[in-house]
N, C-alpha and C positions, 0 to 999 in steps of 0.2 A: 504493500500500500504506500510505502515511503520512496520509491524507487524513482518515480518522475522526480520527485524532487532530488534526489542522492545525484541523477544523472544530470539534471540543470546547475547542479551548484560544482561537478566536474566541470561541467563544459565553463561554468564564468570562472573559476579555477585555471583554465590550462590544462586541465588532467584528463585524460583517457578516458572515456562513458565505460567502458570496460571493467575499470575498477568499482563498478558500481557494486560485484559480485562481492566484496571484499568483506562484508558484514558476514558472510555465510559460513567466512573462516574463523572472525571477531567472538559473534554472540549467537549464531545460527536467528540472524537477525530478530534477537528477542531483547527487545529496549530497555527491559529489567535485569538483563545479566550482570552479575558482580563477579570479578573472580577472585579469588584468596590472597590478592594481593592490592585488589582496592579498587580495580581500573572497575569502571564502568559505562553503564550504557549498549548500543545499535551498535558502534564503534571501537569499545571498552578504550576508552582513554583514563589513563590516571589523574590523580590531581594534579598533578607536577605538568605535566606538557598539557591539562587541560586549562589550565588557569591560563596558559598564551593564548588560548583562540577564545575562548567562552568566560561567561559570570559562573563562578562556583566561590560563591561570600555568602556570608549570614545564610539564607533558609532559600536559597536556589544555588540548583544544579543545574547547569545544562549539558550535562554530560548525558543527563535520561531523557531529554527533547531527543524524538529523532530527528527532529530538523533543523536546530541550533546543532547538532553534534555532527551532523553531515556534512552541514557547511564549512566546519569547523575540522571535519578530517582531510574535505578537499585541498583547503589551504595548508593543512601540515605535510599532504602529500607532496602540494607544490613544492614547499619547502625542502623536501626532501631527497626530490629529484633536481632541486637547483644547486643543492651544496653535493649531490653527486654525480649528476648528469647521466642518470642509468635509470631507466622504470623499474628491472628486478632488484636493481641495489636499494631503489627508492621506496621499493612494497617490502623490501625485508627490513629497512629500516623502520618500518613503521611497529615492528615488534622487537628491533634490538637497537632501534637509532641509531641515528645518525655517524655519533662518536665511533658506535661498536663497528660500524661499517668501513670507515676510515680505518680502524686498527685492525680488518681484514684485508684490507687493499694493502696494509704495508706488511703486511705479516706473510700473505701469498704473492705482493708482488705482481695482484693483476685486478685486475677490476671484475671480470669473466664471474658471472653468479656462479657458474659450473665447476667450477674450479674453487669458489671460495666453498662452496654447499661438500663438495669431496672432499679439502684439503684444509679448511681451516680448523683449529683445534682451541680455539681463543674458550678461556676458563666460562664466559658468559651466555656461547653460544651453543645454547643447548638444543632441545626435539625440537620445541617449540620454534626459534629462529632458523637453526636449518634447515624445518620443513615448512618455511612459511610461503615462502614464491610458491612451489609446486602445489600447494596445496590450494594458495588462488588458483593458480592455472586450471584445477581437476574444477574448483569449485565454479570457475568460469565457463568452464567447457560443459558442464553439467546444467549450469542454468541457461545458456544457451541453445541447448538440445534437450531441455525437462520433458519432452513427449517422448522422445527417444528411449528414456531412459526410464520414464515415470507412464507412459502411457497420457492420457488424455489429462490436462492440467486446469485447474480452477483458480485463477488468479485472484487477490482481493482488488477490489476498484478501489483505483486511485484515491489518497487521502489528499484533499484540498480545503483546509478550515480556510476560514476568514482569522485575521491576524490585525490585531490592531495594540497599539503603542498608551499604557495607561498612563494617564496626562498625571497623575498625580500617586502618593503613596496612599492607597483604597487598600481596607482591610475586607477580607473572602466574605465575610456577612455582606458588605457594601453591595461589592460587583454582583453577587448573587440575587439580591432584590431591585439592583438597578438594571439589570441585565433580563431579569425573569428566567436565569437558568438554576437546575438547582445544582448546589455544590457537587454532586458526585460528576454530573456532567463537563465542570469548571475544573474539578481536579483528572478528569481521564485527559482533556486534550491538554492541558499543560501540569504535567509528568515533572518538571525543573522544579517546581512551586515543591516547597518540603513542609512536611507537618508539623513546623512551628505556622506558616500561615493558615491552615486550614482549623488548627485549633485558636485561631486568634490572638496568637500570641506576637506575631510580627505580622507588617502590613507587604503588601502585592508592592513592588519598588518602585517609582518612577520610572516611564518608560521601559519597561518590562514589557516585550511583544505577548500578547496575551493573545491564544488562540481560542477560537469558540467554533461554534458548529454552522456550519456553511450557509444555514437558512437565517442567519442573524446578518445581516449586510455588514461593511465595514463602516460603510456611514451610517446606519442606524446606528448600531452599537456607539460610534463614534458620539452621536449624539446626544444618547441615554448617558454615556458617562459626561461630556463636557456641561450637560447641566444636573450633577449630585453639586448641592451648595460645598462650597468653599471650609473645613474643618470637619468632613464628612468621614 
């Protein structure tokens, strides 16, 4: 359901629509995943290299939007393959960075994925990083031929909320009765928002892209919040 968008924020990226498979290897595209070391999200970025693209402060994540996280993996991918100039150096760094990559290239002496994946033996580069490239590859090849392989396929339809910018810091009661949605619907499409605001304890941020459900316009919406009074 997230995929139009994963593929549109490659293409304004610079990056390859291709890697759009790249969640299949991450989180088996499930936006809840955590793994035992912290990363999370569609993506699983950690806090550390998530704090460069995304808000992860006080009581938002956006490591669990799948569409702040997407955007957010495009540009580290750019990144990735600008400080190496290689797509498989630049998908493998995406699980042993950037650094770790640079201290294969001097360690084997070549830049060649194939050659680093047989012969490097670096203390950090364990299952996980050495089977990263190939394992996009299976997982790209596999989602590009899913009938082949899976027989007849059920796609979900594309997810396209309406996304609007909250003018002010609004606590989840607010948006909820200003909005006429109820909160569980308020908390399913914005996933970032953490259960300090949903229990009232901290407010929705200024400018905070707040998504809602596609039958609420952006200009209505817009306009139900620009007029909650002032100290609301």
């Amino acid at each position: 359901r997230w995929q139009e968008h994963i593929r549109e924020s490659l293409r304004e990226a610079g990056v390859p629509e291709r890697l759009a498979a790249l969640p299949h290897v991450e989180s088996s595209f499930n936006p809840e995943a955590r793994s035992y070391v912290g990363a999370a999200g569609l993506w699983q970025f950690t806090a550390g290299t998530g704090r460069r693209f995304m808000r992860i402060a006080g009581a938002v994540d956006e490591r669990r939007d799948p569409f702040r996280s997407s955007e957010a993996a495009a540009r580290l991918l750019k990144a990735n393959y600008v400080e190496l100039d290689s797509w498989p150096l630049a998908i493998t760094a995406y699980n042993h960075g950037t650094g770790g990559m640079r201290r294969a290239i001097r360690a084997t002496g070549t830049d060649n994925i194939e050659t680093i994946v047989r012969n490097y033996d670096g203390p950090a580069f364990g299952f996980a990083s050495r089977n990263f490239y190939v394992s996009f590859l299976a997982a790209e090849e596999v989602e590009r031929n899913a009938e082949q392989y899976f027989g007849p396929v059920r796609r979900d339809a594309p997810e396209r909320p309406t996304t609007i910018n909250v003018p002010a810091y609004l606590s989840a009661g607010t948006l909820e009765q200003t909005l006429g949605l109820p909160q569980e619907t308020l908390q399913a499409y914005n996933p970032a928002l953490l259960p300090d605001i949903w229990q009232g304890r901290k407010y929705v941020p200024r400018g905070f892209p707040l998504r809602l459900p596609a039958t609420l316009s952006d200009a209505e919406a817009g306009a139900r919040l620009a007029a909650i009074p002032r100290g609301e």
